[in-house]
Structures are given as structure tokens and as C-alpha cells.
C-alpha positions in Angstrom: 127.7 -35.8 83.9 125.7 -37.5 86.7 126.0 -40.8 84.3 129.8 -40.8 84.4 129.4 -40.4 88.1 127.3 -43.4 88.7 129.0 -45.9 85.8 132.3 -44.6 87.8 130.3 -45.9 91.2 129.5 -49.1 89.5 132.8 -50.0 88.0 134.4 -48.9 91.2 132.5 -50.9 93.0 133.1 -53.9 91.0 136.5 -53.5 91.0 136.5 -53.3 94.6 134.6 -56.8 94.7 137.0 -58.5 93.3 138.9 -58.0 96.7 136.4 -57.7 99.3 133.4 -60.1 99.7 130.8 -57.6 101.3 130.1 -54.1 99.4 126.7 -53.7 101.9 128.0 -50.6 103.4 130.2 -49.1 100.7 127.8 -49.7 97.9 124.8 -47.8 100.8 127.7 -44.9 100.8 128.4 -44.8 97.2 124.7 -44.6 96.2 124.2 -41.8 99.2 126.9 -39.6 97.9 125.3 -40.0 94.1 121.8 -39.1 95.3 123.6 -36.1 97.3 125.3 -34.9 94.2 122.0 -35.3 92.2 120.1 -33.3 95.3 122.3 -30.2 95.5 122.2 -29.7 91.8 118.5 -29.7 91.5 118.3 -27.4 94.5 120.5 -25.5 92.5 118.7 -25.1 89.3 115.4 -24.3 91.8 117.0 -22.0 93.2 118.3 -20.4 90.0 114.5 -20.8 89.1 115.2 -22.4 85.8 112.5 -22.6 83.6 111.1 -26.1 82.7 113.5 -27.3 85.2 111.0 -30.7 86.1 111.1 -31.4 82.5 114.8 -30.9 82.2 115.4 -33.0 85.6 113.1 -36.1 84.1 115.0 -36.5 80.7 118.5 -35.9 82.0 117.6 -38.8 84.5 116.4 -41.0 81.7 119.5 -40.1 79.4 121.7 -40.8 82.3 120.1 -44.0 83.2 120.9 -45.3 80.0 124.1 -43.8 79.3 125.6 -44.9 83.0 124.2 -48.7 81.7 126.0 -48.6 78.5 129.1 -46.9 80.2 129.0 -49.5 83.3 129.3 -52.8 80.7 132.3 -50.6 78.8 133.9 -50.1 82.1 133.5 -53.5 83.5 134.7 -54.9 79.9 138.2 -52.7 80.1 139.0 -52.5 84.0 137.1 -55.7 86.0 136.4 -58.4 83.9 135.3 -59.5 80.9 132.6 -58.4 80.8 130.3 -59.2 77.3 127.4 -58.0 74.9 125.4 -60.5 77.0 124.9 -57.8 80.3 123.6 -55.3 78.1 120.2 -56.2 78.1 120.3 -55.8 82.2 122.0 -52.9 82.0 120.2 -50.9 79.4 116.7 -52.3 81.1 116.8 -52.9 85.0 120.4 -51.0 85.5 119.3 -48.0 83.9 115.7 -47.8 85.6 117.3 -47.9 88.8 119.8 -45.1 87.8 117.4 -43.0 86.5 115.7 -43.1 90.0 119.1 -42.8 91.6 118.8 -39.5 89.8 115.6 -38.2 89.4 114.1 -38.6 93.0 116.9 -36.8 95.1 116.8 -34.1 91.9 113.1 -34.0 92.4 113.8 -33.3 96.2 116.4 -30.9 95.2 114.4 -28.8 93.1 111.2 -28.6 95.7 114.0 -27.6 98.4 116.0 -25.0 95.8 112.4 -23.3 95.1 111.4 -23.2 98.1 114.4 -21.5 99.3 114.4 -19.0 96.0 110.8 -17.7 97.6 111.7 -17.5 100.9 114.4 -15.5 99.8 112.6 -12.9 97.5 109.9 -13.0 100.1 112.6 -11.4 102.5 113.5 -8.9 100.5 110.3 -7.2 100.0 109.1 -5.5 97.1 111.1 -2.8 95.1 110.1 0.2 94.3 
């Protein structure tokens, strides 16, 4: 899901260049509102408390690094430009490691926050009887 979200970023952003020389600020909002997503929805599975969620977290993030790469050359090729085989090798090497960290960090965050919250929570409630 999250690699459709930030290939979608990418080729939005692309196709936004093609019209306006400087992408510094949208590019910084775009990348905010991915790591946001990525945040809440590890703060979500912590506070579900899902198990093996860290392990879950870092291969989704891998996965989706690659898969947003791949996706990000389709989409340029079909929307933006013509874009070749050639960019592959960036985007299935540098493009995805920087993905993947677009991901994994705020998820990392996420899931510290969500667990932390999950205890505070049962810690309120007391024991049962």
C-alpha cells in the first residue's frame, strides 16, 4: 500500500516539474505526509500490540522500497516522460533505499509511540479480577 503511495508521490511530483522549476517545498510536504501515513499505521499496529510487528514493519519497508522503484519508472514511462529501462538501476538501488527509510523510520517511531500508548492504557485500567 505505502509503495503505491510514495511511487504516486514520485510520479506526481514529476509530473508537476514539468511545469514548475522548484519542487523544494512541495517535494518537503509530499515526503512529510508519507512519513505521517507510515507513522500512524505503525502506531496502530503498536497499539493493536501485533505480534512480530518490528519484523513485519522492516520487510514491508524493504518490499515497498523496491516495489515504489519499479512502480515510479512504470509511472514516469506512461504519464511524464519517456522514461527507459536505463533508470532502473537508480531506482531499484538508491530510490528504493531511500523509500524504504521513508517507510521504516516514521513506522519505527510509530510503533515505539502505539506501544507505549497500548501500556499506558492497560496500566489505567488496573487489573481484573
Amino acid at each position: 500500500m505505502l509503495a503505491f503511495v510514495l511511487a504516486g508521490a514520485d510520479v506526481g511530483l514529476a509530473a508537476i516539474a514539468v511545469h514548475v522549476s522548484s519542487l523544494g517545498v512541495i517535494r518537503s510536504i509530499v515526503l512529510g505526509v508519507v512519513a505521517g501515513l507510515a507513522a500512524l499505521w505503525g502506531a496502530l499496529d503498536g497499539w493493536h500490540t501485533l505480534d512480530d510487528r518490528a519484523r513485519i514493519w522492516v520487510l514491508a519497508s524493504i518490499v515497498a522500497g523496491f516495489a515504489s522503484g519499479v512502480l515510479r519508472v512504470i509511472g514516469k514511462a506512461i504519464l511524464v516522460d519517456e522514461t527507459g529501462l536505463s533508470s532502473l538501476g537508480s531506482a531499484l538501488t538508491g530510490d528504493a533505499a531511500f523509500g524504504a527509510l521513508v517507510i521504516l523510520v516514521p513506522a519505527g517511531l510509530g510503533l515505539f509511540v502505539g506501544g507505549r500508548l497500548a501500556q499506558r492504557g492497560t496500566a489505567k485500567a488496573g487489573p481484573t479480577e
